[in-house]
N, C-alpha and C positions, 0 to 999 in steps of 0.2 A: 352694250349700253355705254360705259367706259368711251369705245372710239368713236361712238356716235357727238358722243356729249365735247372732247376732246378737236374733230372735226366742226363742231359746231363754231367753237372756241376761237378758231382759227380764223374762219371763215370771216367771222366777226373782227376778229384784230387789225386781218387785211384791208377791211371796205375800204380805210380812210387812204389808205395806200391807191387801192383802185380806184377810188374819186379825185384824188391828186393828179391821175395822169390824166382821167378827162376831163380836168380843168385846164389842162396843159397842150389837148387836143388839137387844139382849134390855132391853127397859122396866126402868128400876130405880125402886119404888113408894116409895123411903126418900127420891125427892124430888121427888114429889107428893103432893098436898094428897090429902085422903080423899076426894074427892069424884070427882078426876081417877082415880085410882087405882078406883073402883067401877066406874065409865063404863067403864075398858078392860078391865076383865071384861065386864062385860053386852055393850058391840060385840063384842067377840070371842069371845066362848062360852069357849072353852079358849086361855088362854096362859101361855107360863112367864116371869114376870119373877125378879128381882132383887131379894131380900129386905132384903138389905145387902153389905158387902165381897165375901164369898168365897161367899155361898148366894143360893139358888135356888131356884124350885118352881112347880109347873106348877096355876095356881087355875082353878078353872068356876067358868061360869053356873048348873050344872044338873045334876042327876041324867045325862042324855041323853049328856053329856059323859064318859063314864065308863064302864069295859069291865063287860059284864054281872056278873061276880064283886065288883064294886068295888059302895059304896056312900058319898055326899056326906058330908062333913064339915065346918061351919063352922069358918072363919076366920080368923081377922085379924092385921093387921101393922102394924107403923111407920110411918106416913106421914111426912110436910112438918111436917102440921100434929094428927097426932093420936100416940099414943102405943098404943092399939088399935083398930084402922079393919077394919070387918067390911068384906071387897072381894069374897067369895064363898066356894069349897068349893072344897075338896081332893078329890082321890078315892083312898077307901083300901079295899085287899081286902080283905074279911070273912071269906076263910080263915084272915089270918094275923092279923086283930085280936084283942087280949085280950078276955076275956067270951064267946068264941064257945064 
């Protein structure tokens, strides 16, 4: 009972450690170069970086990447070294965009 209770203990002390690294997860592109920042789109088809401070947002490669209703959007954000750095598409649903 001892090592159950003692295990449990642990378990608990670690989480804030384990949630600290997946807040840390997630690539932030505001400090990489535009070049680094394209590269991990293109390897990665679909990922959500880190825009700046407190945003977020999930860019493609590609059309393919994106749910049938959706259609691609360019781009671009704040790099290291650039001020707008085309890194790829968004995917936005064509039900709910204006002009439809």
């Amino acid at each position: 009972m001892k090592k159950i209770l003692s295990l449990a203990v642990m378990s608990v002390a670690l989480l804030p450690v384990s949630l600290a690294d997946v807040a840390h997860a997630r690539p932030d592109v505001t400090r990489m170069s535009c070049s680094q920042a394209k590269s991990l789109i293109d390897r990665s088809g679909a990922i959500v970086v880190s825009t700046g401070t407190y945003t977020y947002a999930r860019y493609v490669r590609s059309q393919r990447y994106c749910d049938r209703s959706e259609r691609i959007r360019r781009q671009t954000v704040r790099t290291r070294d650039s001020n707008s750095c085309f890194i790829g598409y968004i995917c936005v649903d064509v039900r709910n965009s204006p002009g439809r």
